[in-house]
C-alpha positions as CSV (number, residue, x, y, z in Angstrom):
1,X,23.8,-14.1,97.3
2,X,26.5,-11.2,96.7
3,X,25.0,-7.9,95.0
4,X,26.0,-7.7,91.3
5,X,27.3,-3.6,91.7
6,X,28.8,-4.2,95.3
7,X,29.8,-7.8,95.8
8,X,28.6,-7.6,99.4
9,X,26.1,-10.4,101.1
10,X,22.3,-9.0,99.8
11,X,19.2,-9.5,102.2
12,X,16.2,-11.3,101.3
13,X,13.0,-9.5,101.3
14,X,9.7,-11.3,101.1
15,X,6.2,-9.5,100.1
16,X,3.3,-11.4,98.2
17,X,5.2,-14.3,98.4
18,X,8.3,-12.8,96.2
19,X,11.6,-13.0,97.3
20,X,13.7,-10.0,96.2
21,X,17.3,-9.7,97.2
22,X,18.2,-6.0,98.0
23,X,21.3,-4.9,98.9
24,X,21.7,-2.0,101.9
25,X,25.1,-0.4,100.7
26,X,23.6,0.8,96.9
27,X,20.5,0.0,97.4
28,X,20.5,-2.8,94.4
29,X,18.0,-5.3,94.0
30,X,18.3,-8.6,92.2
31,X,14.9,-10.7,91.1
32,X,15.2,-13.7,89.7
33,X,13.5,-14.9,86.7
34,X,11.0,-16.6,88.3
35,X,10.7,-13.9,90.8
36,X,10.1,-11.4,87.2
37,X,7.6,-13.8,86.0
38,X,5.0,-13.5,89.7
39,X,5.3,-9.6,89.5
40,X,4.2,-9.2,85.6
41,X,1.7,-12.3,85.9
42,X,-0.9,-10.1,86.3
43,X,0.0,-7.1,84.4
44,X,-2.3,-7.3,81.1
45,X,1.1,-5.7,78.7
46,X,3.5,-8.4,79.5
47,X,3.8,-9.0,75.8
48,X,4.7,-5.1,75.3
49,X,6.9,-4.9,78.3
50,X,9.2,-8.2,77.1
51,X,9.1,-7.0,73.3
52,X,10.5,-3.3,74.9
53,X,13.7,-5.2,76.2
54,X,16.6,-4.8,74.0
55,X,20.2,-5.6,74.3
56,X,22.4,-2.3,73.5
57,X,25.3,-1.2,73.9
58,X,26.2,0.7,77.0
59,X,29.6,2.8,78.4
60,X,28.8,1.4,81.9
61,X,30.8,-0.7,83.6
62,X,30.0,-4.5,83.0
63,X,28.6,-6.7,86.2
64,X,28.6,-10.0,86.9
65,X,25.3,-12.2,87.7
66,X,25.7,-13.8,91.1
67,X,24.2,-17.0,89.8
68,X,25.7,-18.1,86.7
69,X,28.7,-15.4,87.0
70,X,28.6,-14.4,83.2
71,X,28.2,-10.7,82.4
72,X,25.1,-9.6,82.4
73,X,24.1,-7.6,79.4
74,X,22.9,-3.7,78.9
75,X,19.2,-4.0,78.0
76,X,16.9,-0.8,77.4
77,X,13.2,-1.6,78.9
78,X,10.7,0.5,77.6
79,X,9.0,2.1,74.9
80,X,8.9,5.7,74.8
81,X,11.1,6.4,77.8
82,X,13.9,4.0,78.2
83,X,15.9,2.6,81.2
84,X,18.7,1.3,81.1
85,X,19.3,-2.3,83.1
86,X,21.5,-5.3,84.0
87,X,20.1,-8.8,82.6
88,X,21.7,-11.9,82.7
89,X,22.4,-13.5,79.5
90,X,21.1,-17.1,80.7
91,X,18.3,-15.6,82.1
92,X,18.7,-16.0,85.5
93,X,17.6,-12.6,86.6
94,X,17.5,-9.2,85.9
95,X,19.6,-6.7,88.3
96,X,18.1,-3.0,88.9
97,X,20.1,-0.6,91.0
98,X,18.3,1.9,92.9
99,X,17.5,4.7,90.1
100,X,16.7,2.1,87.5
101,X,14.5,0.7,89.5
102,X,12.6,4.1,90.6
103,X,12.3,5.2,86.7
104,X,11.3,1.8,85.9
105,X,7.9,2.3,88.2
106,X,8.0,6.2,86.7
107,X,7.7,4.4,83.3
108,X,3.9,4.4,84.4
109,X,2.3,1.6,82.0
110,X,2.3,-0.5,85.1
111,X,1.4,2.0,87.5
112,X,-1.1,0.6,89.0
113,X,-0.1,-2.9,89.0
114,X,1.4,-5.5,91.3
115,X,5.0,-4.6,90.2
116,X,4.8,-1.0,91.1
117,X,2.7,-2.4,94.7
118,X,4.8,-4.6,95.3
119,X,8.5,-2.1,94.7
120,X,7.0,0.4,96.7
121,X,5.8,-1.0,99.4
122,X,9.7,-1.9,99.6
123,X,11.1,1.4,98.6
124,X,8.6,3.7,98.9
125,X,7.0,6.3,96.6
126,X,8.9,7.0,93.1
127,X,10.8,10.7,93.4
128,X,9.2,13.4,91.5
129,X,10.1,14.2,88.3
C-alpha cells in the first residue's frame, strides 16, 4: 500500500496482532477499519470517541485513501481538545500523520488503554506539552 500524504510504498508493522502500515519518509500511519475496531475493542468510551468524530471543513490539502482512492474527508476526533484527521469516506480506514497521531494519544481519555499501548510501543512516548 502507498502512504496517503507521500505516495511511497508503506511498511507493515505487526503488534497484538494489528497490522498498521507506517510510512518512514513522514512518518504516516494508515489503520484500517478493521485494524480501528481491535485497538478501541477494549476501550470502555468507544461510544464517546465515535460520537466525537465529525466531518468539517479543513484548508489542508485533500488526500486520497490507498484503498478505495476517494478523498478522504477532514474529520475532528475529540471532545474538548480536537484533532484534526484523514478518514476515508467508505470507511476503509482512517489516515493519522505523525502529529495527529501523537495529540491523538495526548487527548488522554484513552491513556491507559490498548490504543495508546499499542501506538507507543511503535512510536514511543507522546512529546511534552
Amino acid at each position: 500500500m502507498n502512504c496517503a500524504a507521500c505516495k511511497i510504498p508503506t511498511i507493515v508493522l505487526e503488534l497484538d496482532g494489528i497490522e498498521i502500515d507506517y510510512c518512514t519518509r513522514c512518518k504516516g500511519v494508515w489503520l484500517d477499519t478493521g485494524e480501528l475496531d481491535l485497538l478501541l475493542s477494549e476501550a470502555e468510551n468507544v461510544q464517546e470517541i465515535l460520537d466525537s468524530v465529525t466531518i468539517v471543513k479543513a484548508k489542508e490539502k485533500a488526500l486520497s485513501c490507498p484503498i478505495c482512492h476517494k478523498h478522504l474527508d477532514k474529520v475532528e476526533y475529540g471532545v474538548d481538545d480536537k484533532v484534526l484527521l484523514d478518514k476515508c469516506p467508505n470507511n476503509d480506514g482512517i489516515f493519522f500523520d505523525e502529529e495527529e497521531l501523537r495529540d491523538v494519544i495526548a487527548l488522554g481519555r484513552s491513556e491507559e488503554g490498548r490504543v495508546a499501548k499499542v501506538l507507543k510501543e511503535i512510536f514511543g512516548e507522546t512529546k511534552t506539552q
